[in-house]
N, C-alpha and C positions, 0 to 999 in steps of 0.2 A: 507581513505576518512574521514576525518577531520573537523567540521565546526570551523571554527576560528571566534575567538571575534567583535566583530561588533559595532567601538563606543562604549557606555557606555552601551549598551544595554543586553549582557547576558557573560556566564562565560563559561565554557566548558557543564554545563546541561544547560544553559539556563536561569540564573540566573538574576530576575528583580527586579528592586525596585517597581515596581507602580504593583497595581492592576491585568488588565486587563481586558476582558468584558468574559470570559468563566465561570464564577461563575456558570450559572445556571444548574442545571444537570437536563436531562429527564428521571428519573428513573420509568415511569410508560411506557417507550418507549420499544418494541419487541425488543429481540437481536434476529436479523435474519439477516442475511451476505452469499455474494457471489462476484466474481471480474468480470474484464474484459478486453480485449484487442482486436487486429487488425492484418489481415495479414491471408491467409486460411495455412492450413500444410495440403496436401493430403497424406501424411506415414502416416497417422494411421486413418485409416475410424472405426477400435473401439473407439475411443473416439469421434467419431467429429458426432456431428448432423447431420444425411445426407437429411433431407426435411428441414434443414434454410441454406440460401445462406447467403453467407459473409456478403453482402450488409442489410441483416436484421440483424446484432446484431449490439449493440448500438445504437436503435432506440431509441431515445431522445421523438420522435414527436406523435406516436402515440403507444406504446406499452402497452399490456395488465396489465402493471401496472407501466401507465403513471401518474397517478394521486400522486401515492404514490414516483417516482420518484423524480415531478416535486416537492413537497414539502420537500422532503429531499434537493434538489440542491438548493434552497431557502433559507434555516436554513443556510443550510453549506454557501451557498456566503455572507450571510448577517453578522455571526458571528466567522468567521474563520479569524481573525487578527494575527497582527507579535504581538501582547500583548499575546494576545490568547496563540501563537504557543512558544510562551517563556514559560508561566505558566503550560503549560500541559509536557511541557519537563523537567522541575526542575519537575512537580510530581511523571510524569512517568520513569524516568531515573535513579531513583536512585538502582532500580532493588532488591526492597527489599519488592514484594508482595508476593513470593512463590518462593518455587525451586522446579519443576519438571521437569521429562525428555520430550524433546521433541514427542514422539511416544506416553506418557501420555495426553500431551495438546490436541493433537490431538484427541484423542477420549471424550476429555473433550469439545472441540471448538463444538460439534457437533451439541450444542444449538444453535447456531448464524446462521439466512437468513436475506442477504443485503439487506436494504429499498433503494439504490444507483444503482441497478445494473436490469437497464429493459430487460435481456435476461434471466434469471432462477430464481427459488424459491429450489436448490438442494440444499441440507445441505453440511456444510463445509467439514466434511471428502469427500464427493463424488467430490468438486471440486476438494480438496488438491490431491487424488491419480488422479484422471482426467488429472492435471495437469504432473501432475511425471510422468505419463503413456507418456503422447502425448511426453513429452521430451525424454524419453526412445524410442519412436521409433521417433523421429527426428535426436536424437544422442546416439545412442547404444551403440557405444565404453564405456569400462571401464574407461575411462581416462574422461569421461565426466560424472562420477556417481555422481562429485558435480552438474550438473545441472538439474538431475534427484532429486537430495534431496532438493533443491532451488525449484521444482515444487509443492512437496510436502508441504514443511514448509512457503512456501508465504507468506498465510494469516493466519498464528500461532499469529500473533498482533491484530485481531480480539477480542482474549478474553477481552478487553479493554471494549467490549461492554457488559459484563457477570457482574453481579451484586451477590456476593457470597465473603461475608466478610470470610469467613475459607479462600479463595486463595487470598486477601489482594485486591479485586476488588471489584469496589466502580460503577461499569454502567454506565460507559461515554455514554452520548446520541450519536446517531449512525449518528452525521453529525461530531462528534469530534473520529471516528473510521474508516468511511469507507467514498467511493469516489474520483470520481478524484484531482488529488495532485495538488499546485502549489506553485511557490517560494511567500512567504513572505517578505517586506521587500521592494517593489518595486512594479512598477506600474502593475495592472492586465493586462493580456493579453488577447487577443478578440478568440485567439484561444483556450481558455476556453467556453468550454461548459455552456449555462447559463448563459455567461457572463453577461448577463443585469443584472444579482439578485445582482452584484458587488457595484449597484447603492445605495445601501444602510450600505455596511460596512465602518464603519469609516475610514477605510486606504485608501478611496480615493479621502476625507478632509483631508487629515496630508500630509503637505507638505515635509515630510521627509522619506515619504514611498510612496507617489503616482506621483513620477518622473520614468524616462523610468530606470533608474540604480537605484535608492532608495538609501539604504547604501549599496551598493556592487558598484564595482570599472568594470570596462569591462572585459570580456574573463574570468573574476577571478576565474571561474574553476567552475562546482555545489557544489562540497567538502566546497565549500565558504558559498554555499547558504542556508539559514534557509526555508526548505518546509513548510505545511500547515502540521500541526500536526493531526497524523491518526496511521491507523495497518502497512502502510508501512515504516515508520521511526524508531516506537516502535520494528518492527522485525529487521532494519538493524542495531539500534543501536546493540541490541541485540547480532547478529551473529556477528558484527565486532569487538565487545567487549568478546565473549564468544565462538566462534567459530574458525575451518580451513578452513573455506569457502575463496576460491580466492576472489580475487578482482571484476571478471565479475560476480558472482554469489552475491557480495554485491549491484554491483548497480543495479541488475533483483529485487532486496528485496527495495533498496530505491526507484529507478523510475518503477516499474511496473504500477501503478497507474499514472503517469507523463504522462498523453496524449496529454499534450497540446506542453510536446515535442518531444515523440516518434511518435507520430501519426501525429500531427499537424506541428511539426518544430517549433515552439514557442521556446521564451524566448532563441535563438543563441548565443543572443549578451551576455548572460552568463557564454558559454561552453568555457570550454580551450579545447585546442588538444585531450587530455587526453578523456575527456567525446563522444566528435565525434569518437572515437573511438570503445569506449566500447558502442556508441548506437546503433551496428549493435548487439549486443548482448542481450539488453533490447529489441529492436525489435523481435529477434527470441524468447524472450521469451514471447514475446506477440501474437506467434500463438498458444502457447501451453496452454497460458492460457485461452484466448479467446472463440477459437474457441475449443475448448474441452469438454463443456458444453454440452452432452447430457444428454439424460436420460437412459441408459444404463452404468454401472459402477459394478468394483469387488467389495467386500469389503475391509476395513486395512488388518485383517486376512489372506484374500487371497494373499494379497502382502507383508506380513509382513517378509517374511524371506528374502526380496528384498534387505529393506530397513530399518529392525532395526540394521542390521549393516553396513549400511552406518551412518544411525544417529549414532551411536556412534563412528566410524570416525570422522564425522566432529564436533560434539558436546561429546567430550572424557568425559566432566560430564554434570551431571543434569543442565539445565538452571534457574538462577536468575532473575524470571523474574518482 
């Protein structure tokens, strides 16, 4: 999965001449972080909340911390540009803030709760095994022990939001880390959450980015498409750079966040064959993520002899991250 060049506009990191408008950082802003997705799993009633019904998470409209939502989706629609989403890829991609093992970050992420995510306030470890769990009993076979480590290490991109110059992190404000994903580069789509806050980013005065194709050609595949810069690009460059993770377990790390196509069906007229394919598999991994959220969880510990050797399977060294 490949983004290829685009016009004059960027190089293999993302590479611009001009500016952009992400200059500002909120370094006085909570790193607190959590994700989200669609779809119930009834194989594992340990992880899954059993007094919320489906139909209550991703309450946009009135949830117990709707207020804090709706001003994260505001920041993120208003300054989440294809300027933006180049600048923060040439910073972040060059993979030279820290190298540690993955089973470290994770107990390191354990600062970060999502201001994006109106269904929990659990901290990162208890989502990451939540998630590993729900996969584990969705698909138990051995043969699928990458998608049980892809549950785990999801939002390992999170740390993006952590501000601690020893691990080469600088506290990207948390609308430049977390929330739902979208292609840049082309016209916003309604199947976006929030969509109205779109009314005020510059990319939909730029007549070169706010047509129905932008600079992307039809069908040309996602692998073509430059997303909105966050923890789920920052992980899959990651793992597709550093990693044995298959192919189906890259795009669960780049579109798990992509709701407006796994959920919504948005942005089609982008997919090649290829993507409709592998989106029955961003799909299943969106009940494991989703719906997994409760308030009961093991600890790392308890599951650590699971899966520190699977991480080191799929990640044979320390991550550059």
């Amino acid at each position: 999965m490949e983004e290829k060049n685009h016009h004059h506009h960027s190089n293999k990191h993302g590479e611009h001449s001009n500016g952009g408008t992400c200059k500002a950082k909120d370094k006085d802003s909570d790193c607190t972080t959590t994700t989200t997705t669609n779809d119930t799993n009834d194989t594992n009633d340990l992880t899954i909340d059993p007094e919320k019904k489906t139909q209550d998470f991703r309450n946009y409209n009135n949830s117990r911390r709707q207020e804090t939502v709706n001003n994260f989706y505001k920041e993120l629609r208003t300054k989440m540009t294809f300027e933006c989403t180049m600048e923060k890829r040439e910073e972040h991609l060059q993979f030279n803030k820290c190298v540690m093992t993955p089973w470290d970050m994770l107990h390191y992420l354990d600062q970060v709760v999502d201001d994006s995510d109106p269904d929990t306030s659990l901290t990162q470890i208890q989502h990451a095994i939540q998630t590993g769990e729900a996969a584990r009993a969705l698909y138990p076979g051995p043969e699928y022990d990458w998608f049980h480590v892809t549950g785990l290490i999801h939002d390992l991109g999170k740390i993006l939001a952590v501000n601690d110059k020893s691990k080469g992190l600088t506290g990207e404000p948390q609308w430049c880390v977390v929330g739902d994903t979208f292609p840049v580069g082309c016209q916003f789509n309604e199947t976006n959450i929030f969509y109205e806050y779109f009314e005020n980013n510059p990319d939909t005065k730029n007549k070169t980015y706010n047509t129905f194709y932008g600079v992307y050609e039809p069908k040309c595949g996602l692998n073509n498409v430059f997303m909105s810069w966050g923890h789920d690009e920052y992980m899959y460059q990651i793992a597709k750079a550093q990693s044995k993770l298959p192919e189906e377990a890259l795009y669960m790390l780049r579109y798990h966040s992509f709701y407006p196509w796994h959920n919504k069906h948005g942005y089609m007229h982008l997919c090649s064959d290829r993507d409709l394919e592998q989106l029955k598999w961003v799909k299943t991994f969106q009940k494991c993520d989703l719906y997994s959220k409760s308030h009961e969880c093991p600890t790392l510990e308890d599951v650590a002899d699971y899966y520190k050797p699977l991480l080191d399977k799929y990640f044979p060294n320390p991550i550059r991250w």
